[in-house]
MDAnalysis code that builds the backbone (N, CA, C; Angstrom):
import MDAnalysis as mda
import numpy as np

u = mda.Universe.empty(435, n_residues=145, atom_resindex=np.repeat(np.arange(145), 3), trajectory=True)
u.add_TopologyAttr("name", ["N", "CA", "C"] * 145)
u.add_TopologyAttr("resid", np.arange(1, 146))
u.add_TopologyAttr("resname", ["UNK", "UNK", "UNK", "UNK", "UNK", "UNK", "UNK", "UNK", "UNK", "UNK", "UNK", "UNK", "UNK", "UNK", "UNK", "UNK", "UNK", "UNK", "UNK", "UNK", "UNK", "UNK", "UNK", "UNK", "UNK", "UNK", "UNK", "UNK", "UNK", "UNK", "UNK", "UNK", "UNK", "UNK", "UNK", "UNK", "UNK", "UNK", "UNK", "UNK", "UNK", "UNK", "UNK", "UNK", "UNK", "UNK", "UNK", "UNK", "UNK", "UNK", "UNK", "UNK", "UNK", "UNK", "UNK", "UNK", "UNK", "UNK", "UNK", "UNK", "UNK", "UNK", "UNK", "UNK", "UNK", "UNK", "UNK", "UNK", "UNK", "UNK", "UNK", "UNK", "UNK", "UNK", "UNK", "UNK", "UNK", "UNK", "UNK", "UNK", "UNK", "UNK", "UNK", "UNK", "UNK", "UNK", "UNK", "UNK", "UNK", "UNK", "UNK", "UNK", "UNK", "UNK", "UNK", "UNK", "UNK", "UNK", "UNK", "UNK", "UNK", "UNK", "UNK", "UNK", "UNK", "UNK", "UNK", "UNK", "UNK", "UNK", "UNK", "UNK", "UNK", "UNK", "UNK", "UNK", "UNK", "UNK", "UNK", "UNK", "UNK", "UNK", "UNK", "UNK", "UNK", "UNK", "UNK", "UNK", "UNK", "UNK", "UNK", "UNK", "UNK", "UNK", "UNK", "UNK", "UNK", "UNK", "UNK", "UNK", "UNK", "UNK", "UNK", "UNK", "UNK"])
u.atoms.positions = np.array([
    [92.041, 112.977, 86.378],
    [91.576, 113.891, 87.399],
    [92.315, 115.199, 87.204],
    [91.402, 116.165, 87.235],
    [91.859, 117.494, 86.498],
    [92.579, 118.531, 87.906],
    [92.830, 119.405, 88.004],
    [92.631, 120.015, 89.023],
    [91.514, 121.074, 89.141],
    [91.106, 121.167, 88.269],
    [89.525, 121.848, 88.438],
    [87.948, 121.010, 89.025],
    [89.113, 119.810, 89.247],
    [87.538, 118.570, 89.510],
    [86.775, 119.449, 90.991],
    [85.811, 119.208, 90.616],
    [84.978, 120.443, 91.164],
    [85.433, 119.634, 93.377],
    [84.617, 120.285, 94.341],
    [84.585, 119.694, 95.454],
    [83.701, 118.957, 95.543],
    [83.805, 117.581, 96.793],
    [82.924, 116.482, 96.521],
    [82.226, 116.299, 98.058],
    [81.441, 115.931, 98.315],
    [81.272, 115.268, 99.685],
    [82.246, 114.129, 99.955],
    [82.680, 114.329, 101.291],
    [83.298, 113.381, 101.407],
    [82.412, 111.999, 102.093],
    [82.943, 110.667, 101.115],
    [82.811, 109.430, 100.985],
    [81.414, 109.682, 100.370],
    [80.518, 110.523, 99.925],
    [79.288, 110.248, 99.105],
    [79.973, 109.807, 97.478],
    [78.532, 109.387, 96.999],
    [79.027, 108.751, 95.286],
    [79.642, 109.719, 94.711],
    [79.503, 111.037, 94.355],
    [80.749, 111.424, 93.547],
    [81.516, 111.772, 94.044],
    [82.411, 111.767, 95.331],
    [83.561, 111.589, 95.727],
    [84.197, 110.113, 95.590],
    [83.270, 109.090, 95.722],
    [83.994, 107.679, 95.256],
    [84.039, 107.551, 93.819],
    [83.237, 108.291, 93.418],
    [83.280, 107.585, 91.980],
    [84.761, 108.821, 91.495],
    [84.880, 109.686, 92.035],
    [86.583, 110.486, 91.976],
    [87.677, 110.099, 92.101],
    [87.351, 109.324, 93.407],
    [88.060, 108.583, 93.730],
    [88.415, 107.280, 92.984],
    [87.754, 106.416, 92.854],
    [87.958, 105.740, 91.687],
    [88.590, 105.938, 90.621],
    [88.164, 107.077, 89.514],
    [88.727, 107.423, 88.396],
    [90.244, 107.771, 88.863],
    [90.492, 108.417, 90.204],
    [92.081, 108.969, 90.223],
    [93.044, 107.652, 90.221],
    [92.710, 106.597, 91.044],
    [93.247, 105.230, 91.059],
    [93.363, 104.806, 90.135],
    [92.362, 105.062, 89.298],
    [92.472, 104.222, 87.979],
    [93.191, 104.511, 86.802],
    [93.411, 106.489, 86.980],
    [94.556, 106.934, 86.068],
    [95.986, 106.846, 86.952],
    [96.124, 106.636, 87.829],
    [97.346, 106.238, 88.585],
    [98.198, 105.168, 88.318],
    [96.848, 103.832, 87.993],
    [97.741, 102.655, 87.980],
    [98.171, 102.979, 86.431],
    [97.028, 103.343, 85.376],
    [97.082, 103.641, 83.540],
    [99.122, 104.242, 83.465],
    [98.648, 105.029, 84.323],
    [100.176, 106.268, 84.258],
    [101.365, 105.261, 85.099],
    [101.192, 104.903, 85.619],
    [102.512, 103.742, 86.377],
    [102.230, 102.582, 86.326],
    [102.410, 101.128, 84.918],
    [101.521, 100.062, 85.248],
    [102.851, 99.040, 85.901],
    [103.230, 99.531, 86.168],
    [104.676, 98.843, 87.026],
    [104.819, 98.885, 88.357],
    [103.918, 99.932, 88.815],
    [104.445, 100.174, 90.059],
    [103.057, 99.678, 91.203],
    [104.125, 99.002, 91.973],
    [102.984, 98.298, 93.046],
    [102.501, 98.514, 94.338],
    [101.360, 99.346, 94.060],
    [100.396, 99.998, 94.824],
    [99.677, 99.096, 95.867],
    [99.916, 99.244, 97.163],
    [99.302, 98.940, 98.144],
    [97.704, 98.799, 98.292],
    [97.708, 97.449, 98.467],
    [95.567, 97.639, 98.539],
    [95.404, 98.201, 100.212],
    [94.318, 99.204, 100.045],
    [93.936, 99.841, 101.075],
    [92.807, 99.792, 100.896],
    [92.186, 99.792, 101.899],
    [90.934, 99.492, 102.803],
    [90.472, 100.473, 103.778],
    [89.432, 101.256, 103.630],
    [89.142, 102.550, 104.539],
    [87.320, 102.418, 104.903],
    [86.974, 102.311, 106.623],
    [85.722, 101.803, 106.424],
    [85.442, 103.508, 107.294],
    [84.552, 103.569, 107.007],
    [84.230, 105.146, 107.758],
    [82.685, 104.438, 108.750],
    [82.424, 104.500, 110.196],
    [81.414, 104.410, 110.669],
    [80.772, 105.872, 111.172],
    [79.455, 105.514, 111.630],
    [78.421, 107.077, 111.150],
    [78.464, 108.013, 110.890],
    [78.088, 107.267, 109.655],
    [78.182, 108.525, 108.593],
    [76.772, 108.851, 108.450],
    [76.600, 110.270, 108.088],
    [75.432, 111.109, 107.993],
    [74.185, 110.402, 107.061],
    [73.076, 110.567, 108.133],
    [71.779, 109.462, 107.437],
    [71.518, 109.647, 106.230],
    [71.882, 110.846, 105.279],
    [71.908, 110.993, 103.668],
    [72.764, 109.975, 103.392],
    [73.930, 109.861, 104.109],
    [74.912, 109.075, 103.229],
    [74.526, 107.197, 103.344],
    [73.502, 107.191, 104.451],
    [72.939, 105.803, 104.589],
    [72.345, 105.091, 103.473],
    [72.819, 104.556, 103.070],
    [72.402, 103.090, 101.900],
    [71.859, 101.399, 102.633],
    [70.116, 101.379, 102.092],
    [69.981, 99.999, 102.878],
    [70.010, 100.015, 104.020],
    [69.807, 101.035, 105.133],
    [70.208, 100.841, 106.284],
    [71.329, 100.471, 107.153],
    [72.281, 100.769, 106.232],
    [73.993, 100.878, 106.263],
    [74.206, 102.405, 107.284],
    [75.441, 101.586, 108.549],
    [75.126, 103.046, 108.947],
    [77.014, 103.359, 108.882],
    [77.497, 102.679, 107.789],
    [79.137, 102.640, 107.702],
    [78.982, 102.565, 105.679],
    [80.341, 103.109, 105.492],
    [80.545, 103.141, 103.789],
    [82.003, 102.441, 103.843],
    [82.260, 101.329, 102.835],
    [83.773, 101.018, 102.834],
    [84.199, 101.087, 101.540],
    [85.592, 101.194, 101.262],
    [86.213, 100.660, 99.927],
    [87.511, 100.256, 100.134],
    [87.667, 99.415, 99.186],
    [88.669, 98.864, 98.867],
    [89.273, 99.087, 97.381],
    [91.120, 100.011, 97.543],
    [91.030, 99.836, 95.901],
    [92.438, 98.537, 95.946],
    [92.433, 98.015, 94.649],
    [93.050, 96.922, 94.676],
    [93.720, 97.564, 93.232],
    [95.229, 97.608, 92.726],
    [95.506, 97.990, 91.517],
    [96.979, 97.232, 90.964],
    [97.047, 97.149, 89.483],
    [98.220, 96.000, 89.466],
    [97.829, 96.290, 87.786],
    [99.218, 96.061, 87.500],
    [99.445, 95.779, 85.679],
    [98.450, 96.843, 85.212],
    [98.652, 97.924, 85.427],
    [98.138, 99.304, 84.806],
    [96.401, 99.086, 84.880],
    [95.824, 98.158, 85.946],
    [94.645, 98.540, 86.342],
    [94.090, 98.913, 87.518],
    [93.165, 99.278, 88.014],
    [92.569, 99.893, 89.731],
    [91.041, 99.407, 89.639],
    [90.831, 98.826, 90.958],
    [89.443, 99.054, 91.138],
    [89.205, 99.685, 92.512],
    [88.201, 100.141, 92.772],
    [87.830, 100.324, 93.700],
    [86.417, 100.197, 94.537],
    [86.239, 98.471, 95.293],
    [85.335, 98.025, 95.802],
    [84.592, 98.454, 96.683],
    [83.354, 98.636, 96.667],
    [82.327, 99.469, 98.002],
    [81.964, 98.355, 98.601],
    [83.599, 97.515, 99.287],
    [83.478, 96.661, 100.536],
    [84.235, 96.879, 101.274],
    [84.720, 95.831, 102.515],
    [85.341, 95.968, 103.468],
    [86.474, 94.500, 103.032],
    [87.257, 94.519, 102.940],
    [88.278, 93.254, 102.428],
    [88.698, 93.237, 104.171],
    [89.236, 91.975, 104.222],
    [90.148, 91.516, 105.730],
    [91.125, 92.048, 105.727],
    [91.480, 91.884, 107.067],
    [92.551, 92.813, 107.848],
    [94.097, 91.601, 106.498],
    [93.778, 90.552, 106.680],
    [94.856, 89.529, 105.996],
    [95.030, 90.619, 104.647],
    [93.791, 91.055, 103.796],
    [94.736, 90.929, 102.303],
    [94.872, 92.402, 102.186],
    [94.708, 93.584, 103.302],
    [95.458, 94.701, 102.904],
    [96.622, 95.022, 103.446],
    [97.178, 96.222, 102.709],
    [97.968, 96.264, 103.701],
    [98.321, 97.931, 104.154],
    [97.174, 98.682, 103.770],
    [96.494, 99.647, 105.115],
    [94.590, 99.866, 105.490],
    [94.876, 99.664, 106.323],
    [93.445, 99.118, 106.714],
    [92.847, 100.711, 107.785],
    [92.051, 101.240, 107.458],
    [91.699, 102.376, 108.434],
    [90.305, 102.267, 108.703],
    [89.644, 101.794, 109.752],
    [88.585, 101.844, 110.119],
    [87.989, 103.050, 110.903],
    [87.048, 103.871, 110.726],
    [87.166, 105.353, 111.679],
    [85.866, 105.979, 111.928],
    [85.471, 106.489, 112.613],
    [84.284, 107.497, 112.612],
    [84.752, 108.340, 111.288],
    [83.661, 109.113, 110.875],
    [83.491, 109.623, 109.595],
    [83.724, 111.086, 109.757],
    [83.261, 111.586, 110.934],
    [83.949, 113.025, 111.398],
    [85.866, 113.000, 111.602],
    [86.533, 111.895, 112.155],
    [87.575, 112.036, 112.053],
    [88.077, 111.625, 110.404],
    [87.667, 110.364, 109.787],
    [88.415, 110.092, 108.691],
    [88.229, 111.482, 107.632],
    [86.986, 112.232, 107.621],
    [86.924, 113.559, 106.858],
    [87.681, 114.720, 107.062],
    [88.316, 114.434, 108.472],
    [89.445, 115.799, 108.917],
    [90.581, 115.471, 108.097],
    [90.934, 113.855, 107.991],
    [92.462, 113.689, 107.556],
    [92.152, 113.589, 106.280],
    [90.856, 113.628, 105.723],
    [91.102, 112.850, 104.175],
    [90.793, 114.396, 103.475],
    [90.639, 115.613, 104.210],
    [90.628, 117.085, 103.424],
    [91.980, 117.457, 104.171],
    [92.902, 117.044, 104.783],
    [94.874, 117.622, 104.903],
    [95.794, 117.311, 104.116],
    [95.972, 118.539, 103.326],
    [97.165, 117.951, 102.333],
    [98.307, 117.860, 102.963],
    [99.252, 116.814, 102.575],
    [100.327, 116.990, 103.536],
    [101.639, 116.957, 103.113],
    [102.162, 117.908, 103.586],
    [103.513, 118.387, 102.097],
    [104.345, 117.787, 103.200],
    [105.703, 117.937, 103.368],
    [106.998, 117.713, 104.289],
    [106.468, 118.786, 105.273],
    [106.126, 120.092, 105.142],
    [106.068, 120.922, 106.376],
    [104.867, 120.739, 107.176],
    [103.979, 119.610, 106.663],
    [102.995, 119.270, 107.345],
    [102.544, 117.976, 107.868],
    [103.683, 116.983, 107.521],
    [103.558, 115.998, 107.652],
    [103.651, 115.136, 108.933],
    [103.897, 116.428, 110.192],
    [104.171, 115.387, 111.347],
    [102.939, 116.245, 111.836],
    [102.105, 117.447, 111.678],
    [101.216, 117.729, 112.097],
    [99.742, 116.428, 111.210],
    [100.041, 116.218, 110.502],
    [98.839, 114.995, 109.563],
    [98.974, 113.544, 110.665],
    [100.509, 113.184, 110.517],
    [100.697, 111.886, 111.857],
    [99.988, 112.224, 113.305],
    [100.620, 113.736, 113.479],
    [100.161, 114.045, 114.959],
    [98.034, 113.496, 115.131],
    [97.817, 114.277, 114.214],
    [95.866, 113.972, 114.045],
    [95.346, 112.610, 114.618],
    [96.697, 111.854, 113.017],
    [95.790, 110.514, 113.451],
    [96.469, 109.631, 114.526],
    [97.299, 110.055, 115.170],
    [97.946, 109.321, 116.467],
    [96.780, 109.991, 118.020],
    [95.944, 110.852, 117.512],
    [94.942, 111.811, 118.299],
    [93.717, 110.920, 118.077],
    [93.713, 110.855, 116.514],
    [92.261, 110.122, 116.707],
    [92.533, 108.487, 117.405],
    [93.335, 108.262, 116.869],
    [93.773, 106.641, 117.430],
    [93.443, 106.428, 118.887],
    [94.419, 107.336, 119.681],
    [94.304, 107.298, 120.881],
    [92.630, 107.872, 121.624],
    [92.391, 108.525, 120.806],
    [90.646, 108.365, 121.436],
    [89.534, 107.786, 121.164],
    [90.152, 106.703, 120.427],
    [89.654, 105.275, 119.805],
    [88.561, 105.638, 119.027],
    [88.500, 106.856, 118.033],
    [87.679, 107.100, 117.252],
    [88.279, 106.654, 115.578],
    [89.774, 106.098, 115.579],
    [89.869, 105.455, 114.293],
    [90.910, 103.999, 115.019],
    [91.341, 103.372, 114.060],
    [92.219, 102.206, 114.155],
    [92.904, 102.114, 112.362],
    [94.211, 101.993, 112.682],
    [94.768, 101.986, 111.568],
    [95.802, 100.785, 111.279],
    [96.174, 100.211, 110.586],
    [96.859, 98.569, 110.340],
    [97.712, 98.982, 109.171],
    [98.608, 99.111, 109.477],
    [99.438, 99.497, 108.236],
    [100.916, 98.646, 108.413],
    [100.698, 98.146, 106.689],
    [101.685, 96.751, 106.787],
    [102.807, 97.203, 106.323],
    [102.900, 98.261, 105.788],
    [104.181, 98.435, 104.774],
    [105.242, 98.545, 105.613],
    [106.214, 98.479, 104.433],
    [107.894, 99.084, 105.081],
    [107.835, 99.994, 105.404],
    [108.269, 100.503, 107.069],
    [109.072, 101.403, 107.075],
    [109.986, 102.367, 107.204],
    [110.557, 101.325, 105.703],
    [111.940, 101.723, 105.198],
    [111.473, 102.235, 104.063],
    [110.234, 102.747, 103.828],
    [109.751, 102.528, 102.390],
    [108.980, 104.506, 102.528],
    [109.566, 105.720, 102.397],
    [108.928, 106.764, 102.672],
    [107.559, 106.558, 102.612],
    [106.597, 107.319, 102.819],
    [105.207, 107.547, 102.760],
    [104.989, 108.332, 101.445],
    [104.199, 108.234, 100.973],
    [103.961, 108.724, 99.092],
    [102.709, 109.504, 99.292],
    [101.916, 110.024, 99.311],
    [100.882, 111.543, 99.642],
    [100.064, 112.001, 98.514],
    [100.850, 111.710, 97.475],
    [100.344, 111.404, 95.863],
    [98.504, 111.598, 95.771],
    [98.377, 110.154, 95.916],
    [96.921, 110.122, 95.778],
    [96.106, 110.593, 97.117],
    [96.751, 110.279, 98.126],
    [95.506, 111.508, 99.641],
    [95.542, 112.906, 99.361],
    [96.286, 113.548, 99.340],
    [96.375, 115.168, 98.410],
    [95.907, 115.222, 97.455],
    [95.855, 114.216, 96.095],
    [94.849, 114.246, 95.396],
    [93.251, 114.316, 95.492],
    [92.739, 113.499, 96.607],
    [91.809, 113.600, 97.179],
    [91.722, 114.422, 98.055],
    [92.399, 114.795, 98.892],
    [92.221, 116.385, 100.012],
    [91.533, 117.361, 98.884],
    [92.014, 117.412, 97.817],
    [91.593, 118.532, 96.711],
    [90.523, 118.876, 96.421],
    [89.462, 117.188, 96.282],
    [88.152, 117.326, 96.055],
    [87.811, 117.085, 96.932],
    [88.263, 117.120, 98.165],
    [86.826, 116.470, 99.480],
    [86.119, 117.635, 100.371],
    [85.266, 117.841, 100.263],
    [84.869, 119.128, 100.825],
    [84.382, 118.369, 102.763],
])
């Protein structure tokens, strides 16, 4: 993923399929390091973005021993371990904020906003004792229009 990768819709196919490829040079470039499966389901989303009469888009990327995938499902709350379920107007505010240190309690502040107006729900298993890594969501803030 270049930094010229052009802007994408967010959660349409070539933003997943961006998405995808960045995961997938992530795990290539670190095959040691063990990446959290996350799970992000976005509900109504815009009737273009409707597939089958789907009125929600999910993925799941799963990555390990220098590989990534990234599934257009919904995995259980059991085998991730961040799970964000959301309206698609809020998950598109946080998934175009890059979030450096000087922005990082205004990015928490959002989604402790959307939470509380029960327009997302978030399950997050990790340590933490374990900083937050921004890596790949700033990667994606980049292309998500």
């Amino acid at each position: 993923m270049s930094s010229s990768t052009p802007p994408f819709e967010f959660a349409g196919p070539l933003w997943l399929a961006a998405a995808a490829d960045l995961f997938a040079d992530m795990a290539r470039r670190e095959p040691d390091r063990r990446f959290p499966i996350v799970c992000e389901v976005y509900r109504n989303i815009p009737a273009h973005l409707c597939v089958d009469g789907r009125t929600s888009i999910a993925w799941t990327r799963r990555a390990g021993d220098g590989v990534a995938s990234l599934a257009l499902e919904e995995c259980c709350e059991t085998e991730a371990d961040v799970k964000i379920v959301g309206d698609y107007a809020a998950c598109r505010e946080l998934a175009r904020f890059v979030v450096s240190p000087e922005t990082a309690e205004a990015y928490r502040s959002l989604i402790a906003k959307a939470v509380a107006e029960q327009r997302m729900s978030v399950i997050d298993k990790r340590s933490p004792d374990i900083p937050p890594n921004y890596e790949a969501h700033n990667a994606i803030a980049r292309f998500t229009l």
